[in-house]
C-alpha angles and dihedrals in degrees: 000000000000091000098052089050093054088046102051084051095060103051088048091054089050095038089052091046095042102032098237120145096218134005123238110253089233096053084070128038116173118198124193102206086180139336113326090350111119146181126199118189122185122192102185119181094230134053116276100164092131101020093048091073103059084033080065089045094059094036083055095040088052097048082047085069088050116094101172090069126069115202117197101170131352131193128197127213111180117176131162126219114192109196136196124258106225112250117222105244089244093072126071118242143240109208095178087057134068112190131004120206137176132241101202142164100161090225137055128262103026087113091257095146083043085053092052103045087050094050097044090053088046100050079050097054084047097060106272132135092233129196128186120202105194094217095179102093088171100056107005109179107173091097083059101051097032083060078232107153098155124090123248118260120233129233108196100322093321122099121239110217123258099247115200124150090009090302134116121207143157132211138179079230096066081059107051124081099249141349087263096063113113122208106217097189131161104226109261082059091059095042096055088047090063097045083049085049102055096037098038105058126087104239117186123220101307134173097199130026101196108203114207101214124210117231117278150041099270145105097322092049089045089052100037091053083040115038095017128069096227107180097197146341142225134209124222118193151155119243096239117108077236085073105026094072094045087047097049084053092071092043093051087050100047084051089054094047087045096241107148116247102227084185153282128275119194118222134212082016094173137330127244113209109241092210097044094012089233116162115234128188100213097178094030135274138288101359099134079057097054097049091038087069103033092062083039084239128133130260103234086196142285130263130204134235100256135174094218094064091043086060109038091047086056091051094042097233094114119214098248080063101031090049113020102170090039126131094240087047094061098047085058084056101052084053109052089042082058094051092046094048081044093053085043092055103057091044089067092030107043135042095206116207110195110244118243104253107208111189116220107223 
């Protein structure tokens, strides 16, 4: 009976931080050795090393509130266990990494490349082995907010990843002359550059490859639902209704190719005053919500307009790295720990096949 309590404890403390509405049976696992001596282990299928220890703090702080249960000693075991998401035989792999998902907003201007940057630095600081693929060839901006100016070395004819932060990532912008430097590319071009891209650099041992998508439903979202085995997606937007109809457009097109949505954050959510601290919604209010349920998917979280990011981004010092133990930090955190429960959740859930995507000339 102690230990069903303890356990029950557990997975509401982690339901209510991740916003799930129940944990798997084999993520906790509670053993009573003797008489009010206890062990919790918790194998969880994403990285936790920051996030596990205030997740102890709230476990301990419900079972405070329990009187029907004595505790005389308890030990924790955390561990994290990042699986692989299986790729269908079609598609041609990637050993060296483990999942693939998709940073996405379907238009321009919503922050997407920013989100990605943040969520990436935030799986890191979590424990992850973290990749970005800079997928806009037109308008890469990772060199920008990774603050990477040098050129990637080659081993043999394959790229090695810029690595900067603890995290490896490759652009079409490490490899121009200067930032000026437009690519003025048909699409098959573009297409094939960010097959060459993916395959050609020399990741090392990741557990997520996070692609930073352009704007769009085009040739590099047709490529990367046929050729690349993408394991989820996620979708960035404002909460205007501006935004709103561009961005559904991506979601309706990720359903039709049969890559998993892991959820939707809404960006520049509101604005706080510096000087009165009132909040302000700018582009409107609750529109992540709204299309969150519409598309039955889930809203990973909101993050303000804020100057800091603004300014940390243009510095490339990105605010996950200027200001570690910040509000807005942690708000990056909680969401990318939802998107990768999430992730974890349809590998063991859900056998994906990829869709036959027929192009209407």
């Amino acid at each position: 009976m102690s230990t069903a309590i303890l356990t029950a404890s557990v997975k509401k403390v982690l339901a209510e931080a991740l916003s799930l509405k129940s944990i798997p049976d084999n993520w906790v696992q509670v053993l009573e050795s003797k008489e009010g001596d206890y062990t919790i282990t918790l194998t969880l299928p994403f990285p936790h090393d920051k996030s596990h220890r205030l997740w102890q703090d709230q476990i301990l702080d419900d079972l405070s509130k329990n009187n029907t249960i004595q505790i005389h000693s308890l030990k924790w075991q955390w561990q994290s266990q990042i699986v692989a998401q299986e790729v269908p035989s079609q598609v041609k792999t990637i050993p060296q990494v483990k999942n693939i998902i998709a940073i996405a907003s379907g238009k321009g201007g919503v922050g997407k490349s920013t989100m990605t940057t943040h969520l990436a630095l935030a799986l890191a600081a979590e424990g992850a082995r973290v990749g970005i693929l800079d997928a806009d060839i037109y308008g890469p901006n990772q060199p920008n907010l990774l603050g990477i100016t040098e050129k990637p070395q080659l081993q043999g004819k394959a790229l090695i990843p810029m690595l900067k932060y603890d995290v490896q990532s490759m652009s079409i912008g490490y490899l121009l002359d200067s930032t000026e430097t437009p690519v003025i590319w048909r699409g098959p071009m573009v297409s094939g550059a960010l097959q060459q891209l993916l395959y050609d650099t020399l990741w090392h041992d990741l557990d997520y490859l996070l692609i930073d998508m352009p704007p769009g439903t085009g040739d590099i979202q047709l490529t990367l639902a046929q050729k690349i085995p993408v394991s989820g997606a996620v979708i960035v937007t404002t909460p205007q209704d501006l935004a709103l109809l561009d961005v559904q457009k991506a979601v309706n097109m990720f359903k039709k190719v049969a890559i998993p949505l892991l959820g939707v954050v809404e960006n520049m959510a509101y604005y706080h005053c510096p000087q009165c601290g009132h909040p302000d919604a700018i582009f409107g209010e609750a529109g992540g919500q709204r299309m969150a349920e519409q598309f039955n998917i889930d809203l990973l979280g909101a993050v303000p307009l804020n100057t800091d990011i603004r300014r940390a981004s243009d510095a490339g010092v990105p605010l996950v790295i200027a200001e570690p133990e910040s509000a807005i930090t942690q708000v990056y955190q909680q969401i990318a720990l939802k998107m990768a429960a999430r992730l974890a959740l349809n590998i063991t859930q859900v056998k994906r096949r990829f869709a036959k995507i027929v192009v209407e000339k």
